[in-house]
C-alpha positions as CSV (number, residue, x, y, z in Angstrom):
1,X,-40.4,131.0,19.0
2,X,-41.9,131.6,22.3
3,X,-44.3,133.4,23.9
4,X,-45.7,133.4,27.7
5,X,-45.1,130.1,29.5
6,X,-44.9,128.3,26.1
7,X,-42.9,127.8,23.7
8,X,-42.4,125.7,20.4
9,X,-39.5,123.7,19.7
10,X,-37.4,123.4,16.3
11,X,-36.9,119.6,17.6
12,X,-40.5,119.5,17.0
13,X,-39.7,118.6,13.6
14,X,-37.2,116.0,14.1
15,X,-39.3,114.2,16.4
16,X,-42.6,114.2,13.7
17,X,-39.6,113.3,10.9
18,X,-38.7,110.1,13.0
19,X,-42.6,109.1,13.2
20,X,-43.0,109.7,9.7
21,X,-40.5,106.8,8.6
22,X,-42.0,105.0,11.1
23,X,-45.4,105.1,9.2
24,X,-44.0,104.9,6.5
25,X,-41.8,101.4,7.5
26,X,-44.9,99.6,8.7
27,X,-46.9,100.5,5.6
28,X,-44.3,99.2,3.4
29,X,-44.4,95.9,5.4
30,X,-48.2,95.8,4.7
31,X,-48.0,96.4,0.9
32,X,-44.7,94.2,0.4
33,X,-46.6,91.5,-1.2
34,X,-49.2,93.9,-3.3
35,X,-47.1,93.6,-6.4
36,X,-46.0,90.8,-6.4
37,X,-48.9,88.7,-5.5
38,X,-47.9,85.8,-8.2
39,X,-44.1,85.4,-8.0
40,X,-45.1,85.1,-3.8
41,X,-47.1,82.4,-4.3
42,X,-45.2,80.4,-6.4
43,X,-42.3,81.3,-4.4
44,X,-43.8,79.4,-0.8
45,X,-45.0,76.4,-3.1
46,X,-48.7,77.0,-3.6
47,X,-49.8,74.4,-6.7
48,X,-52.8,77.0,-7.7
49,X,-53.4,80.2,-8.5
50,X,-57.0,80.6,-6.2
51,X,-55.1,79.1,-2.9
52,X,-51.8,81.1,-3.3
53,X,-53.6,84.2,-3.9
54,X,-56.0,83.6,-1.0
55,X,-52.6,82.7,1.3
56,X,-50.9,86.1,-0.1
57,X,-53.8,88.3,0.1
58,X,-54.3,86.8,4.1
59,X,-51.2,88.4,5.2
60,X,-52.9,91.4,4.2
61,X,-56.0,90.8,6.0
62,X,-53.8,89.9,9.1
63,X,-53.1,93.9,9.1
64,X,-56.4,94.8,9.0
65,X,-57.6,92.4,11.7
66,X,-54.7,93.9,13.5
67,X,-56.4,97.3,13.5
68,X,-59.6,96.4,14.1
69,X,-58.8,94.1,17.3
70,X,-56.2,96.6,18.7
71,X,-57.1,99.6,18.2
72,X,-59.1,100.7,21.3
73,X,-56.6,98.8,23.0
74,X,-53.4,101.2,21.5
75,X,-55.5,104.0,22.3
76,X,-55.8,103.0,26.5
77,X,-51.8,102.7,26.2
78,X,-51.3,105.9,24.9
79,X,-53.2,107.5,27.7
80,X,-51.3,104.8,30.4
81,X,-48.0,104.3,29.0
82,X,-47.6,108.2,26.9
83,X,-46.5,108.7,23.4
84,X,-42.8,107.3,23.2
85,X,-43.6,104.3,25.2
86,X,-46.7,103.1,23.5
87,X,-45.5,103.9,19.8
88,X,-42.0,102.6,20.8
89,X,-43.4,99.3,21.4
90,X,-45.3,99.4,18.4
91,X,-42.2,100.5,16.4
92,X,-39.5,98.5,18.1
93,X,-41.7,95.5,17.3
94,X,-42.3,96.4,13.8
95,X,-38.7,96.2,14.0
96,X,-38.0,92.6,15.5
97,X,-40.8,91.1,13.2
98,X,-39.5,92.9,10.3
99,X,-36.0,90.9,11.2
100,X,-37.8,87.5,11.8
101,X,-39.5,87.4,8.5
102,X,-36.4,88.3,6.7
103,X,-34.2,85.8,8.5
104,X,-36.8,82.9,7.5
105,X,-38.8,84.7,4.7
106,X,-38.4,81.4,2.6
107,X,-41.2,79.8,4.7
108,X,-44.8,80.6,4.5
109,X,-45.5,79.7,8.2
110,X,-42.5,82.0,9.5
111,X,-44.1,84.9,7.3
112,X,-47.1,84.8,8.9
113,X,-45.8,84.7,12.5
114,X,-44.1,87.9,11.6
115,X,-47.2,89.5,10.3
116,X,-49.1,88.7,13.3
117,X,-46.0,91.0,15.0
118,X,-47.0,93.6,12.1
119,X,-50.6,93.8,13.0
120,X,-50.0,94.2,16.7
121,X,-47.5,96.6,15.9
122,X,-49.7,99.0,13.2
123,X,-52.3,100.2,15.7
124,X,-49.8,101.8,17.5
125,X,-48.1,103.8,15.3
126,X,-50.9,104.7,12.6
127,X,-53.2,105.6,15.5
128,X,-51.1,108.1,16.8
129,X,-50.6,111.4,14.2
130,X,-52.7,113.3,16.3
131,X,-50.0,113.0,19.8
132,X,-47.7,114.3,17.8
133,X,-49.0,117.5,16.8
134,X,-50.9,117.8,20.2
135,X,-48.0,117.4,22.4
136,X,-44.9,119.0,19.9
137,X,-47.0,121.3,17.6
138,X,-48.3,124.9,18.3
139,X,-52.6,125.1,16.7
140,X,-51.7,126.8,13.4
141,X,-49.0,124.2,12.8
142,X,-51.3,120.9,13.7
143,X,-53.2,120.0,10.9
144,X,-50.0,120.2,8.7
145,X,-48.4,118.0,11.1
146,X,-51.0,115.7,11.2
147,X,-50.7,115.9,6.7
148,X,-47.3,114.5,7.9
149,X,-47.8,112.0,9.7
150,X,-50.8,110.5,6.8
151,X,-49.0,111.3,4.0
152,X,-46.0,109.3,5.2
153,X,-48.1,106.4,5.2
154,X,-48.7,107.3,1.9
155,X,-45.3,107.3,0.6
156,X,-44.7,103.9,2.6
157,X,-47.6,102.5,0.1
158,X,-45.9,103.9,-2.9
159,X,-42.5,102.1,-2.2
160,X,-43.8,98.9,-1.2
161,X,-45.9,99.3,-4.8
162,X,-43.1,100.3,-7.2
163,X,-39.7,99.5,-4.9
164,X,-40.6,95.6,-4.5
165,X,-41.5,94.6,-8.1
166,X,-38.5,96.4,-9.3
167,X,-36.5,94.2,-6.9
168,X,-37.5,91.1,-7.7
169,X,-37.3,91.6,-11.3
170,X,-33.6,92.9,-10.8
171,X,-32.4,89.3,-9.6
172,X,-32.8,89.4,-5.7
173,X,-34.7,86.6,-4.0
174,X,-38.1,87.1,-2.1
175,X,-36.2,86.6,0.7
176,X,-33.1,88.8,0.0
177,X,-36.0,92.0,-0.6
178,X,-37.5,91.0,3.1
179,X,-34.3,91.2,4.8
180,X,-33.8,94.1,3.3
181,X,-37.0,95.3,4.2
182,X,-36.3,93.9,8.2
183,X,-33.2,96.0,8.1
184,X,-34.8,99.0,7.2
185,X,-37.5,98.5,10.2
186,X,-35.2,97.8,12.4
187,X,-32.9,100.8,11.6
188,X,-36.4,103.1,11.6
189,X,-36.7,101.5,15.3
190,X,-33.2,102.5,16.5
191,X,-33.8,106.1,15.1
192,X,-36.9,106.0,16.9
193,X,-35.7,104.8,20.4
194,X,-32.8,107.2,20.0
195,X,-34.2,110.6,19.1
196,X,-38.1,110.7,20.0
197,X,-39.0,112.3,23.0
198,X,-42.3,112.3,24.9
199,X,-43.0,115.8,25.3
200,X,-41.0,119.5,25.0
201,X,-40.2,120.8,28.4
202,X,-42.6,123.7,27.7
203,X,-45.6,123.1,25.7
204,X,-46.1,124.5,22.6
205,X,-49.3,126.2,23.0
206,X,-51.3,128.1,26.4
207,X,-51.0,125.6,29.4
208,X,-55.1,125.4,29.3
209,X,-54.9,124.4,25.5
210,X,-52.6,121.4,26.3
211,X,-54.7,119.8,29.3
212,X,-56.7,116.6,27.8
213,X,-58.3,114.3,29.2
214,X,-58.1,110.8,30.7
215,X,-59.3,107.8,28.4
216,X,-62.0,106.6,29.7
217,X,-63.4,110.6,30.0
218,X,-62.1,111.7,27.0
219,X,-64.1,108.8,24.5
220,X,-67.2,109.5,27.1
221,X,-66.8,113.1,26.2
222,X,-65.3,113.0,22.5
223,X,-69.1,110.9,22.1
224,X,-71.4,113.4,23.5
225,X,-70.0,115.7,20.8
226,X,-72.4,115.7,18.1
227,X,-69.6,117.2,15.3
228,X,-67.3,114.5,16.5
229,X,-69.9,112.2,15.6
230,X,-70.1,113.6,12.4
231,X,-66.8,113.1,11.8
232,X,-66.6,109.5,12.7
233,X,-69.4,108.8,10.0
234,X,-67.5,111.1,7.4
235,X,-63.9,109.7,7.9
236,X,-65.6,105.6,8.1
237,X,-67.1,106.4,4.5
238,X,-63.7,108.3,3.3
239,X,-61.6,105.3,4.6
240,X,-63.8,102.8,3.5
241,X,-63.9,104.2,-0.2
242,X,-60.6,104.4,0.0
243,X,-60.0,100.7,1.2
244,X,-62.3,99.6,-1.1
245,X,-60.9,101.3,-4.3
246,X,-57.3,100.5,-3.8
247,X,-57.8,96.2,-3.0
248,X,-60.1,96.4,-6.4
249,X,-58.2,98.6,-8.5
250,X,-57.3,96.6,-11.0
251,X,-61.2,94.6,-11.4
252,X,-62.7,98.2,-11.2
253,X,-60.5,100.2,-13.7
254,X,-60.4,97.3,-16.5
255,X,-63.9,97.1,-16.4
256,X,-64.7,100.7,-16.0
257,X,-62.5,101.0,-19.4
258,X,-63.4,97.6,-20.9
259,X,-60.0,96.2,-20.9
260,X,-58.5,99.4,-22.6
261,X,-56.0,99.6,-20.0
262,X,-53.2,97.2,-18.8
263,X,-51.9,96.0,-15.3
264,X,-48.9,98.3,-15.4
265,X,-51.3,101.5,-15.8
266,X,-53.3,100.4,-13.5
267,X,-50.7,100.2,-10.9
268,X,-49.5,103.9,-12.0
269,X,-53.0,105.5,-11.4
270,X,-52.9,103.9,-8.2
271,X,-49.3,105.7,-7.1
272,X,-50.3,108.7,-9.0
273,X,-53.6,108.8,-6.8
274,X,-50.9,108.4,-3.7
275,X,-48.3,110.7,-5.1
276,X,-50.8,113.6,-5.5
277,X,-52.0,112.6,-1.9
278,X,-49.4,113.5,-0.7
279,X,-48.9,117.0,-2.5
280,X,-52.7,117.9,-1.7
281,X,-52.0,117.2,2.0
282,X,-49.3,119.6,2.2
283,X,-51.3,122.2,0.2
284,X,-54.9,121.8,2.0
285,X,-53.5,121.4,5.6
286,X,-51.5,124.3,4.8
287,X,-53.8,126.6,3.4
288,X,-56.3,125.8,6.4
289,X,-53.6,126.2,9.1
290,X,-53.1,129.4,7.4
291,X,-56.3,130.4,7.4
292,X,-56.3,133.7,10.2
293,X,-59.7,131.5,12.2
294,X,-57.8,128.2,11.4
295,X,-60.6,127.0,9.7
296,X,-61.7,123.8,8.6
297,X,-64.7,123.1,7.8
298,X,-64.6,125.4,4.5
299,X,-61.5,123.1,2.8
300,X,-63.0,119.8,4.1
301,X,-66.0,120.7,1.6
302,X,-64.3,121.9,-1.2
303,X,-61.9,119.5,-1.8
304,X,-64.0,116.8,-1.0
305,X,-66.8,118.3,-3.6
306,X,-63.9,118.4,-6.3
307,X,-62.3,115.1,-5.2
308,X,-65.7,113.6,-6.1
309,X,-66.3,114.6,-9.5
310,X,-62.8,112.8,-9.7
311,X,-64.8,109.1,-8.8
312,X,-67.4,110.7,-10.8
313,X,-64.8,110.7,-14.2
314,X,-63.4,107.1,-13.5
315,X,-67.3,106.0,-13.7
316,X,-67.6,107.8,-17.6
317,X,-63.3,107.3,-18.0
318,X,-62.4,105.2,-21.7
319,X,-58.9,105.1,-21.4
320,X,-55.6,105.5,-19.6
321,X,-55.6,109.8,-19.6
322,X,-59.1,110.2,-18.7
323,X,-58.3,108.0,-15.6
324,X,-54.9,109.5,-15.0
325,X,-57.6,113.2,-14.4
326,X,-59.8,111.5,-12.3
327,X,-56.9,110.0,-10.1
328,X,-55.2,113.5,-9.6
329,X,-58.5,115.3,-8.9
330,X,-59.4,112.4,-6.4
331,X,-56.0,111.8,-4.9
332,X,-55.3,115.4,-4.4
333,X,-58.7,116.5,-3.0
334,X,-60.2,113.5,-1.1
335,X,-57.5,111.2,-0.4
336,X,-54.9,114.5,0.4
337,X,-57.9,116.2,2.4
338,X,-58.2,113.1,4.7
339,X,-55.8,114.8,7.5
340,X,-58.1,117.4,7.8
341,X,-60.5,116.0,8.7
342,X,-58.7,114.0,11.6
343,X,-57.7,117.4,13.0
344,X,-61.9,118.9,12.7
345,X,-62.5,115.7,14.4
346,X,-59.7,116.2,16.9
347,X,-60.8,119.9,17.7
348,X,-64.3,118.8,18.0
349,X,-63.7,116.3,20.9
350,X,-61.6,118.6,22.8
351,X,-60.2,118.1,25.2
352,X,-60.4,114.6,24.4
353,X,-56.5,113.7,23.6
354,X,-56.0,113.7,19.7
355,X,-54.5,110.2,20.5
356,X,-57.8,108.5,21.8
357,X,-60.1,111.0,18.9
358,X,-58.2,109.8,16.0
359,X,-57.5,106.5,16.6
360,X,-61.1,106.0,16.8
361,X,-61.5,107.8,13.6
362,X,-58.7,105.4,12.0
363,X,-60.8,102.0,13.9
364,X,-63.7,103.3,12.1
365,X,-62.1,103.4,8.9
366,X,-60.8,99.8,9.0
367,X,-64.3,98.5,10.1
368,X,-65.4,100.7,7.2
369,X,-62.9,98.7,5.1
370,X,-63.9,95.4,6.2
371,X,-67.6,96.1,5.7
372,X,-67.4,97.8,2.4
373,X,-65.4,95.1,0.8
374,X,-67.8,92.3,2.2
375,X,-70.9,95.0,0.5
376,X,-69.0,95.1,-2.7
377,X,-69.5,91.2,-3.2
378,X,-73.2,92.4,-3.3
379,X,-72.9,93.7,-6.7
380,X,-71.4,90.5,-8.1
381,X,-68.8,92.0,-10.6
382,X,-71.0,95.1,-11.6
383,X,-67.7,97.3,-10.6
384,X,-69.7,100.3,-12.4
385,X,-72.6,100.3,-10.5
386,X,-70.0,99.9,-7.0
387,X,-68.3,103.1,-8.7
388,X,-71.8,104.7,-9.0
389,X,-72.5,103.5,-5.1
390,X,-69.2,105.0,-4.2
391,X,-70.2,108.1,-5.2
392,X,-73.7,108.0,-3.5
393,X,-71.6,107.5,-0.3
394,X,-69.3,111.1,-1.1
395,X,-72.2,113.6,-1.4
396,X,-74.2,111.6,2.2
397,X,-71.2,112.2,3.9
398,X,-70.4,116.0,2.3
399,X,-73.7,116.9,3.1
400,X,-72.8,115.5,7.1
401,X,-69.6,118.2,6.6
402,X,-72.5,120.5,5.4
403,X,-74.4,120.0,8.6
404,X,-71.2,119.9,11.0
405,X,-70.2,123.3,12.8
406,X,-66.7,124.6,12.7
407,X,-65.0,123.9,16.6
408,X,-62.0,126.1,17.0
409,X,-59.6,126.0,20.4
410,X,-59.1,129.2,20.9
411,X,-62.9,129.2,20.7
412,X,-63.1,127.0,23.4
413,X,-60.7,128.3,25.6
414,X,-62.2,132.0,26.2
């Protein structure tokens, strides 16, 4: 398809296939442990169930420190270095440290040196969605790419959730399953090295559509923008729900039901919340995309009104089906709305580059996770009243997407 002095690619989607597995490899080096939290412990010699559960659940914070620590920094490469050189690193190194921790997976201290590699890697290949469908995707194909690139990371959670119990349980060694795991990063990494490109030779969209600019203007300018504002504050309450939610799961849901559902249904609500995710990404962004305006702004508050009567049913929820409702209708609507809302924010900061305007969305949601996990200690166990607080959160920051104005390229470009 072409048109003009543009044109869009059909290698468009091989290139945005190749990212997705690369999100998707990283996040199941993140959630490798999740499942298994107790057979890992044991497994590296911890005497205790507090210390080896602190140790396991510190390669997770590793990842999150990761983000937090590098993400302005991935964001400064992408503008320096361009998309395949900055998330190549970031991939190729996901790769190497997924090889190391295999190769000496039976030690503790080796593990952890390989997560550091992990968390430098993360930042700069989550942070980056928004190059792909800026540089490869026409505007009434982006916010579906971006779905794409978040709903991998989706699907990477779900296999690290059901794939590594399943695993273990089937005979193989913890450190058989993370070679395994290194292979399939490093594999992911060749893949990418191989067929990623930086750019089309033409871009996909009118030549005055594609200019963006330089870091250091583009975060001056992306700032001023009051709608981009907006969006920081609405996406740092999304992600920190969402962060939040998923590391309590299991505390909030058995108490929510008093004890009338088990740890294995607990972990299904929790895929079934990512599963549907990942349907109600490809519906909403599509639907939007669609939409002959391209409009946002509409889908952003309808799903997110419907996605919180979902948190609203897990508060009131007695049992396993009532919570299997509540996950769908907030899974599908809030959690599969999410890449909407990195595209408004994109499209608001014009023509700050959707690498630098996202990743500052996705730094805000890991602070977001940091500093809603420390608030939840606050409520000392009262998981209902954090539920009810959660809530709270969702209609402040719908009413922000209320107050926020629709902020359309074409718009901007007359």
């Amino acid at each position: 398809m072409s048109e003009g002095k543009y044109r869009v690619y059909n290698y468009r989607w091989i290139v945005l296939a190749v990212y997705g597995l690369s999100t998707a490899a990283i996040q199941l080096m993140w959630t490798t442990y999740f499942s298994i939290t107790t057979n890992a412990w044991q497994y590296y010699g911890f005497t205790d169930a507090a210390n080896g559960e602190s140790a396991i659940s510190f390669l997770s914070i590793v990842f999150m420190i990761g983000m937090i620590t590098l993400s302005i920094p991935s964001l400064a490469a992408f503008e320096k270095f361009g998309f395949k050189k900055s998330v190549g690193f970031g991939v190729v190194l996901m790769g190497v440290s997924g090889i190391f921790r295999g190769f000496f997976g039976d030690s503790y201290a080796m593990v952890m040196i390989a997560t550091v590699g992990f968390a430098i890697a993360q930042p700069f290949i989550l942070n980056s969605p928004g190059l792909v469908a800026g540089k490869w995707f026409p505007e009434s194909e982006r916010a579906t790419a971006n779905s794409i690139g978040l709903l991998s990371s989706y699907i990477g959670m779900c296999i690290g959730l059901l794939l590594t119990p399943v695993i273990v349980e089937g005979g193989m060694s913890i450190k058989e399953m993370l070679i395994l795991y290194g292979i399939i990063g490093a594999v992911v990494a060749i893949l990418f090295v191989i067929f990623v490109k930086e750019k089309p030779e033409t871009p996909p969209c009118p030549e005055e559509q594609a200019l963006r600019s330089d870091f250091k203007v583009g975060i001056k300018g992306a700032w001023k923008r009051k709608d981009f504002r907006y969006s920081l504050i609405i996406f740092f309450c999304m992600f920190g729900i969402f962060n939040t939610f998923f590391t309590m799961i299991e505390p909030i849901l058995k108490q929510l039901s008093k004890n009338n559902i088990d740890a294995t249904e607990v972990g299904i609500i929790g895929v079934l919340i990512l599963g549907v995710a990942i349907v109600g990404s490809f519906v909403i962004c599509f639907i939007s995309d669609k939409d002959k305006l391209h409009r946002r702004k509409p889908y952003m508050i309808i799903s997110n009104i419907i996605g919180a009567f979902g948190l609203m049913i897990f508060i009131i929820a007695g049992g396993f089906f009532e919570m299997a409702i509540a996950a769908v209708l907030y899974g599908f609507f809030i959690v599969g709305g999410a890449p909407l809302v990195l595209t408004f924010a994109a499209e608001a900061a014009y023509p700050t580059s959707e690498g630098t305007s996202e990743g500052l969305l996705m730094f805000s949601g890991n602070v977001a996770g940091v500093i809603f996990l420390g608030a939840a200690t606050l409520f000392h166990g009262n998981h209902n009243l954090l539920m009810i607080s959660m809530v709270a959160i969702t209609v402040i920051y719908i009413i922000l997407i209320f107050m926020s104005k629709e902020s359309k390229l074409e718009i901007k470009t007359r």
